[in-house]
C-alpha positions as CSV (number, residue, x, y, z in Angstrom):
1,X,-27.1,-65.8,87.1
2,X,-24.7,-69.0,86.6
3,X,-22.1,-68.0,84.8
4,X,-23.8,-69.3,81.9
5,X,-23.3,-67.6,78.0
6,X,-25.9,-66.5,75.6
7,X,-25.8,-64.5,72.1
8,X,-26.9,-64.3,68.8
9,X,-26.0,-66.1,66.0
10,X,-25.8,-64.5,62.6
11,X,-23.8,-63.8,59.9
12,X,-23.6,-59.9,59.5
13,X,-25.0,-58.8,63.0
14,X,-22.7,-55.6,63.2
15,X,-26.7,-53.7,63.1
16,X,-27.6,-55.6,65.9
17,X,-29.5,-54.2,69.2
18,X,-30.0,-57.3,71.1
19,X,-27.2,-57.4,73.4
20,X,-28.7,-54.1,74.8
21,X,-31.9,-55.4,74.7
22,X,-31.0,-58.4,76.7
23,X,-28.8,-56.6,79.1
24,X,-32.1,-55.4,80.2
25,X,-34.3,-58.4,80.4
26,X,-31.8,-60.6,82.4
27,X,-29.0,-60.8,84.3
28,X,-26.8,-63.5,82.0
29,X,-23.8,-63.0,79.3
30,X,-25.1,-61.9,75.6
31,X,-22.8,-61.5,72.9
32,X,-22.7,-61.4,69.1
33,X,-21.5,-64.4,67.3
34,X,-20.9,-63.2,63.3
35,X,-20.3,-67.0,61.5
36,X,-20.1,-67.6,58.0
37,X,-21.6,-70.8,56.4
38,X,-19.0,-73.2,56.1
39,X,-18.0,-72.7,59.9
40,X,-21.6,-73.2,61.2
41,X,-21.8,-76.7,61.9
42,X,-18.7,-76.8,63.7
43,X,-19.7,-73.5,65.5
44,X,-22.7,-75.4,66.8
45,X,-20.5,-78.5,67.8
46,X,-18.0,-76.5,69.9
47,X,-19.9,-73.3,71.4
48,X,-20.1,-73.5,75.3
49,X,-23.2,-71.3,74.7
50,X,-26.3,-72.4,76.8
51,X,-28.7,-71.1,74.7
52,X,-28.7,-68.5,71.5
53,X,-30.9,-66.3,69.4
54,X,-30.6,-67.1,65.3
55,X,-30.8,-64.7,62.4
56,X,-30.4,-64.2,58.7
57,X,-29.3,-66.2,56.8
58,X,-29.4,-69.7,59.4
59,X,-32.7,-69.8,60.9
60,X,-33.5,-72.9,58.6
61,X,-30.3,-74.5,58.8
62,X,-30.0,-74.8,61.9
63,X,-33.1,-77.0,62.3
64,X,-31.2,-79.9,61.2
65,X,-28.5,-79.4,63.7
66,X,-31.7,-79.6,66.6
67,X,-32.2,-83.0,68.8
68,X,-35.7,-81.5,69.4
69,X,-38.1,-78.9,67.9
70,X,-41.1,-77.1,69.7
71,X,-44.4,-77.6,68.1
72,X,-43.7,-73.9,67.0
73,X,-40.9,-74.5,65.6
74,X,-42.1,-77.5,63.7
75,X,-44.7,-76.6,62.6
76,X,-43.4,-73.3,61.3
77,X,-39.8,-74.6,59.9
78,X,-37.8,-72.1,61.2
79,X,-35.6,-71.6,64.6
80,X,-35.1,-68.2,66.2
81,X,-34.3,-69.6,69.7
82,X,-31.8,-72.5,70.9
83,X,-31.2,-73.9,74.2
84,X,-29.2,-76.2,75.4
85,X,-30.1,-79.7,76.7
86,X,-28.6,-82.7,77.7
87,X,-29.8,-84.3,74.9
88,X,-28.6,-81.7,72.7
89,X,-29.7,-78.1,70.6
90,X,-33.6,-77.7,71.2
91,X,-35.2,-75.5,68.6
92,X,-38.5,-73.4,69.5
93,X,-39.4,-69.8,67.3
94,X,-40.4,-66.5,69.2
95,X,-40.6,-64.6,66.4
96,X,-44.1,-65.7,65.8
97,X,-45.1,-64.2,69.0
98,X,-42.9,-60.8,68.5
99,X,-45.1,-60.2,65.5
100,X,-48.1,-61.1,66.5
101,X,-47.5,-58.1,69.2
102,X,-47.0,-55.6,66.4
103,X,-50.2,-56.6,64.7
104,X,-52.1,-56.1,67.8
105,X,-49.5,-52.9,69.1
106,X,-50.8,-51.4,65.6
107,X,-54.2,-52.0,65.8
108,X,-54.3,-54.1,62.5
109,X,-57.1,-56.3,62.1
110,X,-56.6,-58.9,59.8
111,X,-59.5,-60.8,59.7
112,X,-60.6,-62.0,56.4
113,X,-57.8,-59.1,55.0
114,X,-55.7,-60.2,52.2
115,X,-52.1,-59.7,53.2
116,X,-49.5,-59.3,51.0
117,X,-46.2,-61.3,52.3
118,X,-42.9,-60.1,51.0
119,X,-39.7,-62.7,51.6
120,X,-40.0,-66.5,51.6
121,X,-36.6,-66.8,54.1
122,X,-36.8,-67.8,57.8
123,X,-38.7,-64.9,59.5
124,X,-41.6,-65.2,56.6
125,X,-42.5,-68.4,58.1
126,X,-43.3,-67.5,61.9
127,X,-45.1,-64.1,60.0
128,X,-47.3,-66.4,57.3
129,X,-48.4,-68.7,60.5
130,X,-48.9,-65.8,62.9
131,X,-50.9,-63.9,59.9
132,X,-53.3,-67.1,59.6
133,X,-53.9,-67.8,63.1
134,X,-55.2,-64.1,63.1
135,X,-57.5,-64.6,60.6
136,X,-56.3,-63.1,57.6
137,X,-57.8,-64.4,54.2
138,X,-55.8,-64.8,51.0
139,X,-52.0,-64.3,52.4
140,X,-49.9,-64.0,48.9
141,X,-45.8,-64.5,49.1
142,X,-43.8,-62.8,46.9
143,X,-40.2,-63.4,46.3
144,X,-37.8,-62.2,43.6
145,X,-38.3,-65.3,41.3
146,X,-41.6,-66.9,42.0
147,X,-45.0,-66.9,40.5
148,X,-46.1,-63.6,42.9
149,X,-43.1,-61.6,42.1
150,X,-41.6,-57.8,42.3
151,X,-42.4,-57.6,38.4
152,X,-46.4,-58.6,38.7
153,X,-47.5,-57.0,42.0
154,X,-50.0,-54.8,39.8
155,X,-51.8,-58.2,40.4
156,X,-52.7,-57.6,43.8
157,X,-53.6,-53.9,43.7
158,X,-56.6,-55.2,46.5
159,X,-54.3,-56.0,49.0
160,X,-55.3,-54.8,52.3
161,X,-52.0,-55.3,54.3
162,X,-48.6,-55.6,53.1
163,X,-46.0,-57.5,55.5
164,X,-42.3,-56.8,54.6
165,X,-40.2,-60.0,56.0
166,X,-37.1,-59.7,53.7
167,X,-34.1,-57.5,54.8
168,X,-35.3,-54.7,52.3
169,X,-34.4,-51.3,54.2
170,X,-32.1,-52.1,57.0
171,X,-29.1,-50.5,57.6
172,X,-26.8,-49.9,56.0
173,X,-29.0,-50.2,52.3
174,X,-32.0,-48.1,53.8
175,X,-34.2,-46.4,51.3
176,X,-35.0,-49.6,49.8
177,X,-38.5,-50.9,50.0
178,X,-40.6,-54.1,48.6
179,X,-43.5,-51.7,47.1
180,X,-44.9,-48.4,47.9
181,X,-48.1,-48.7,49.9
182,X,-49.5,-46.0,47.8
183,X,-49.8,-48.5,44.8
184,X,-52.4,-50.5,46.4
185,X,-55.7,-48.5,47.5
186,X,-57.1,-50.7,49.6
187,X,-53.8,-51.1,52.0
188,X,-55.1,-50.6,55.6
189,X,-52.0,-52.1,57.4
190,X,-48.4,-52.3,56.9
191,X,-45.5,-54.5,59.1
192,X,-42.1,-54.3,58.6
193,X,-40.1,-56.7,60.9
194,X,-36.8,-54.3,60.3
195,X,-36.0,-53.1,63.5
196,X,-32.8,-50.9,62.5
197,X,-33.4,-48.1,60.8
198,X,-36.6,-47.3,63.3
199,X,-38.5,-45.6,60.0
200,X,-37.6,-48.0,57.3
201,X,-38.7,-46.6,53.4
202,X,-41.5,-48.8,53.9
203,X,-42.8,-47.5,56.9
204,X,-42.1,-43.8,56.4
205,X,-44.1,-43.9,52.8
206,X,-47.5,-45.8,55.4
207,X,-46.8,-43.2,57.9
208,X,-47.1,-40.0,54.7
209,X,-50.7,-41.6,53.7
210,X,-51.7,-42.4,57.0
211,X,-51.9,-45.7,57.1
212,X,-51.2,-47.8,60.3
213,X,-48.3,-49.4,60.9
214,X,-45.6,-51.0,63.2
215,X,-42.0,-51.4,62.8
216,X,-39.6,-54.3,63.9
217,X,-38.5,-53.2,67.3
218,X,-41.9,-54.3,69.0
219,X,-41.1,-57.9,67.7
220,X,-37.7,-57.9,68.2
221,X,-38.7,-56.7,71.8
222,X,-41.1,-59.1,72.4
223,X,-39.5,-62.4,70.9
224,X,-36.3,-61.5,72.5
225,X,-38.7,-61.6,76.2
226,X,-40.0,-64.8,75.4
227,X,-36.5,-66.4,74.3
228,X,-35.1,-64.7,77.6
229,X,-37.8,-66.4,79.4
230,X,-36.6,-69.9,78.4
231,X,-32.5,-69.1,78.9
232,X,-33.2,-67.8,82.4
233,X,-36.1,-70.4,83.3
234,X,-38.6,-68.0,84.4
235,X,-41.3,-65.5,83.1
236,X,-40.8,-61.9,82.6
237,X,-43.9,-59.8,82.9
238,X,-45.2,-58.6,79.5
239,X,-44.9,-54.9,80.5
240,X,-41.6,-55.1,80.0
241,X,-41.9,-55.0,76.0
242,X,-43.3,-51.7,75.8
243,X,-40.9,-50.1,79.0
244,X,-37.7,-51.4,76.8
245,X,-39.3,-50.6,73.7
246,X,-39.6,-47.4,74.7
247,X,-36.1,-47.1,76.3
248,X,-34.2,-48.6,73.4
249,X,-36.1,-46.6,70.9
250,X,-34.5,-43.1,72.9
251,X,-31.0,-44.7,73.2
252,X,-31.0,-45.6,69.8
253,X,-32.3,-42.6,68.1
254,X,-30.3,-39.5,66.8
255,X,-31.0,-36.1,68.1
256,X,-31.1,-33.9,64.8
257,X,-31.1,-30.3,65.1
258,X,-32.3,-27.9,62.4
259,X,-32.7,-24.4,61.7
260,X,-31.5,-21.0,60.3
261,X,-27.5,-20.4,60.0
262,X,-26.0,-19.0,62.7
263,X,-29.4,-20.1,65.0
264,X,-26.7,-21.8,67.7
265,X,-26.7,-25.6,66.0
266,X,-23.4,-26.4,66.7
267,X,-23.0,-25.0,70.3
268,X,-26.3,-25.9,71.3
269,X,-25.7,-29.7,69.9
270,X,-22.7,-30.0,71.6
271,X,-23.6,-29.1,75.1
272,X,-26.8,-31.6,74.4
273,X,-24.4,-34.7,73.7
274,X,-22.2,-34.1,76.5
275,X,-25.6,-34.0,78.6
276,X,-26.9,-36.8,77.3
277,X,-23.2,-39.0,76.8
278,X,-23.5,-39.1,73.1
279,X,-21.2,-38.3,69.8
280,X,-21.5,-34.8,68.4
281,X,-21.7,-34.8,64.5
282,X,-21.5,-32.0,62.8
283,X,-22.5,-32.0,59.0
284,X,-21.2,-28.9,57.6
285,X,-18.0,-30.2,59.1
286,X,-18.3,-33.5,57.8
287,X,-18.8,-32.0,54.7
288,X,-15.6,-29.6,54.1
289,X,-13.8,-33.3,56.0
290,X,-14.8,-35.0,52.8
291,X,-14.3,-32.1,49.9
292,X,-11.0,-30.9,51.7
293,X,-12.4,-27.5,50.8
294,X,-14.5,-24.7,53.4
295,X,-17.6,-24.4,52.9
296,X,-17.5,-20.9,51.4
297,X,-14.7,-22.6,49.0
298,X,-17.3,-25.0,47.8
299,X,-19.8,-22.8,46.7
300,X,-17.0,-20.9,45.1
301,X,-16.5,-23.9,42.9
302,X,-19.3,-25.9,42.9
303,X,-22.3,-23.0,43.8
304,X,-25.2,-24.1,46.0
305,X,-25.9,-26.6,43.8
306,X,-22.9,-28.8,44.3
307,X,-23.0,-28.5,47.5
308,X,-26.2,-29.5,48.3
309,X,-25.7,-32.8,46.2
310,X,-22.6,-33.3,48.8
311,X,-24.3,-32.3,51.8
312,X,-27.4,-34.8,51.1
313,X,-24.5,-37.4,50.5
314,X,-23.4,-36.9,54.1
315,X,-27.1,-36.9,55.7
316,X,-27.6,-39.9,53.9
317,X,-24.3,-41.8,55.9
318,X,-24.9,-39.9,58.8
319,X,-29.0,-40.5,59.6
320,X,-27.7,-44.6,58.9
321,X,-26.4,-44.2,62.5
322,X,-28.1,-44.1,65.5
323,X,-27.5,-42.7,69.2
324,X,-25.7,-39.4,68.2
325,X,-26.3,-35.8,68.3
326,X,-26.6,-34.4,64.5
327,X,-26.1,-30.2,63.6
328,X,-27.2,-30.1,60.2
329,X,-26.8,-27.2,57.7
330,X,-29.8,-23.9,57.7
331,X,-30.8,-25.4,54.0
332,X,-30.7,-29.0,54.4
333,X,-34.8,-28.8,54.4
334,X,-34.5,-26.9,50.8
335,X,-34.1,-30.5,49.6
336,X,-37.1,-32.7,50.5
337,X,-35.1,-36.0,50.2
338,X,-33.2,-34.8,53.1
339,X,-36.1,-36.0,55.1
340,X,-36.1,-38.9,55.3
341,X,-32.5,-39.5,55.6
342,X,-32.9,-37.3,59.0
343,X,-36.2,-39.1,60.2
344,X,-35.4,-42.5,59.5
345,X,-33.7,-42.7,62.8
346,X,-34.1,-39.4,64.6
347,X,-36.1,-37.3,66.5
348,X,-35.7,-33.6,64.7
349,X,-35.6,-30.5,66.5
350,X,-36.3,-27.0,65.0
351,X,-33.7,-24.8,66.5
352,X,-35.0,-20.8,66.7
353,X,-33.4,-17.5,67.1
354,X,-34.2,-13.9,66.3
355,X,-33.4,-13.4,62.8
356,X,-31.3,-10.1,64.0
357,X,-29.3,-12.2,66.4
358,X,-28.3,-15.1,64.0
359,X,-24.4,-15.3,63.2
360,X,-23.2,-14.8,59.3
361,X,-19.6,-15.5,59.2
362,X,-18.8,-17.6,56.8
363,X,-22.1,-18.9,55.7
364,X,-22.1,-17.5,51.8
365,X,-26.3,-17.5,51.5
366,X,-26.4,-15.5,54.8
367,X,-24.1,-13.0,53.3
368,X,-26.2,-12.5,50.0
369,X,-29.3,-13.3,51.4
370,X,-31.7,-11.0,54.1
371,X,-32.9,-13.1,57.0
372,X,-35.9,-12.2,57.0
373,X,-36.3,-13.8,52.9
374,X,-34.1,-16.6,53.6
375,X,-36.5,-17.4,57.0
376,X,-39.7,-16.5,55.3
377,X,-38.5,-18.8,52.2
378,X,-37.4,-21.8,54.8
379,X,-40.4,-21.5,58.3
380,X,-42.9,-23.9,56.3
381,X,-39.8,-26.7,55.7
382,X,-38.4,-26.6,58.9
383,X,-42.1,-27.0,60.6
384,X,-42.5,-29.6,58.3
385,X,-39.2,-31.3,59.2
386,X,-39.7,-31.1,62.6
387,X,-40.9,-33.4,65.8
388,X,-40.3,-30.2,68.5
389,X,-39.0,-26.3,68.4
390,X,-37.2,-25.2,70.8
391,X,-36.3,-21.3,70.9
392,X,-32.6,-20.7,71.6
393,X,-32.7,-16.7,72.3
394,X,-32.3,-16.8,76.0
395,X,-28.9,-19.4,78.0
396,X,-27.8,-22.1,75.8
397,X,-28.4,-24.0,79.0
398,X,-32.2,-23.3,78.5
399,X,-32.3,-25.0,75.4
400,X,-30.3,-27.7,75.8
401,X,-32.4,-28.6,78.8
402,X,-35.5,-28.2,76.8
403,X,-35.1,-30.5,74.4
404,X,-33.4,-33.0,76.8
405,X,-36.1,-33.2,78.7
406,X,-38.1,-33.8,75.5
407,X,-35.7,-36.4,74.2
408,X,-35.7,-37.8,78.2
């Protein structure tokens, strides 16, 4: 390239993927640019940036500040993408294409469907135009304070496909969610343009009832390619969506490693991160970190029951992250809502030893509890938990190369 500087403008972008993503779609600059409100016009005056991506909260503001709009963009009344031109700031909107290829990457057909549309804020625009040019039918907005709100949505039980375009479940307030799909028995479809966590709330409730759905990365993915296409001034080949899709979604998501106490969690998880270049966390360690007690100290104290509370706490801030390699405690499955503090981001693997060769020190149920009871107690939770199990009685080696090659 020319020298010339890209990046994303935002206001809290610290969640942000896109100057991976766009490391791999070009060859140009592409930073982060965090500005608060009162400093965006002069940000826009002064940048030497020749072009820039635009997030929550200013992808309505900044339409003002545009010499030109793209029919898109116009017609939509919200900018995503800005390039530079002699003239001045041209505003188009990609993100009406990015979700359009969720719709179709999901299989959702929307014709004549009536779609509920949660948000009124920038991205709900390009979603609300992209939904009618597909052909849904009744398209309903709700917001926190108008007519169609969070208090009345029993009024649209026969909703077919919900859309979530608010901020609702991304990191770091994941668990959060516009409605539970379950409430509406007709739902066939649900979108949620939330990239980061991969599983919001939202998604992982459509996923439990078997509904179809799609997550934000494939439109972040794919507006990103066609805002790339206008800073570098050429086309990129559509395949490339689904190959950096696919590669960001295995950079991005935590390897989480469960299984009986003393199955080789830590050791294993270890050798895995310094295979695959990534943080080691361990929660059990995390956990005594945060209590300043041991383990065996807290259930002194506190019995399982306290702990569990505490070690739930810590899966919580630790499944918030992404890229790492996680060893979690032999109970964590005990409690369901561990689940999908794990899955929301990772890929879980079910770590198994021979119950006779399985390590006891300092694990107080392991002491008090036979194996066998404890196992027979646990196998159903942590098959349940589970993406892949991988057995660990043989070299370490062979495990860790097991699940790298599933994680590769």
């Amino acid at each position: 390239m020319d020298g010339r500087k890209f990046g994303l403008l935002g206001r809290t972008l610290g969640h942000s993927w896109s100057p991976q993503l766009h490391a791999m779609l070009a060859d140009y600059d592409y930073r982060l640019y965090p500005v608060e409100p009162e400093d965006l016009d002069r940000f826009l005056a002064e940048t030497d940036l020749a072009g820039m991506n635009v997030t929550i909260p200013y992808k309505k503001d900044v339409m003002a500040r545009c010499a030109a709009l793209t029919d898109a963009a116009r017609r939509i009344g919200s900018v995503n993408t800005l390039v530079r031109t002699g003239d001045g700031w041209r505003g188009d909107n990609t993100d009406y294409a990015g979700f359009c290829y969720i719709v179709r990457a999901a299989g959702i057909d929307l014709r004549g469907k009536k779609a509920l549309l949660f948000g009124t804020g920038g991205a709900s625009l390009a979603v609300r135009a992209a939904l009618e040019d597909m052909g849904a039918g009744e398209i309903v907005s709700v917001s926190r304070t108008g007519k169609n709100n969070y208090d009345n949505l029993h009024l649209h039980r026969d909703a077919q496909v919900l859309v979530n375009a608010t901020p609702l479940g991304m990191v770091p307030d994941t668990g959060s969610l516009p409605a539970h799909p379950g409430d509406f028995p007709r739902c066939e479809g649900v979108l949620d343009v939330v990239y980061n966590p991969q599983r919001t709330a939202l998604l992982m409730e459509a996923e439990r009832l078997g509904i179809p759905c799609a997550g934000g990365l494939g439109m972040l993915v794919a507006q990103a390619k066609y805002s790339a296409e206008q800073f570098c001034g050429h086309s990129i080949p559509d395949e490339r969506i689904e190959e950096i899709m696919s590669t960001l979604s295995h950079q991005m998501a935590n390897v989480v490693l469960i299984g009986m106490p003393g199955c080789g969690k830590t050791t294993v998880g270890r050798a895995l991160a310094r295979r695959l270049g990534r943080s080691f966390l361990d929660a059990d360690a995390e956990i005594e970190s945060e209590a300043g007690m041991t383990i065996p100290e807290i259930f002194e104290r506190e019995g399982e029951e306290g702990f569990r509370v505490r070690e739930t706490a810590v899966l919580a801030r630790l499944g918030k992250g992404s890229g790492a390699v996680i060893a979690t405690g032999g109970g964590c499955v005990t409690r369901p809502e561990n689940y999908p503090l794990l899955h929301q981001n990772g890929f879980i693997v079910w770590l198994r030893r021979d119950l006779d060769a399985l390590a006891k020190r300092g694990r107080p149920l392991s002491l008090r509890t036979p194996a066998k009871t404890m196992y027979e107690q646990r196998r159903d939770k942590y098959a349940a938990f589970a993406d892949l199990a991988v057995d660990n009685d043989g070299p370490r080696q062979a495990a860790v190369d097991a699940i790298w090659e599933a994680v590769r």
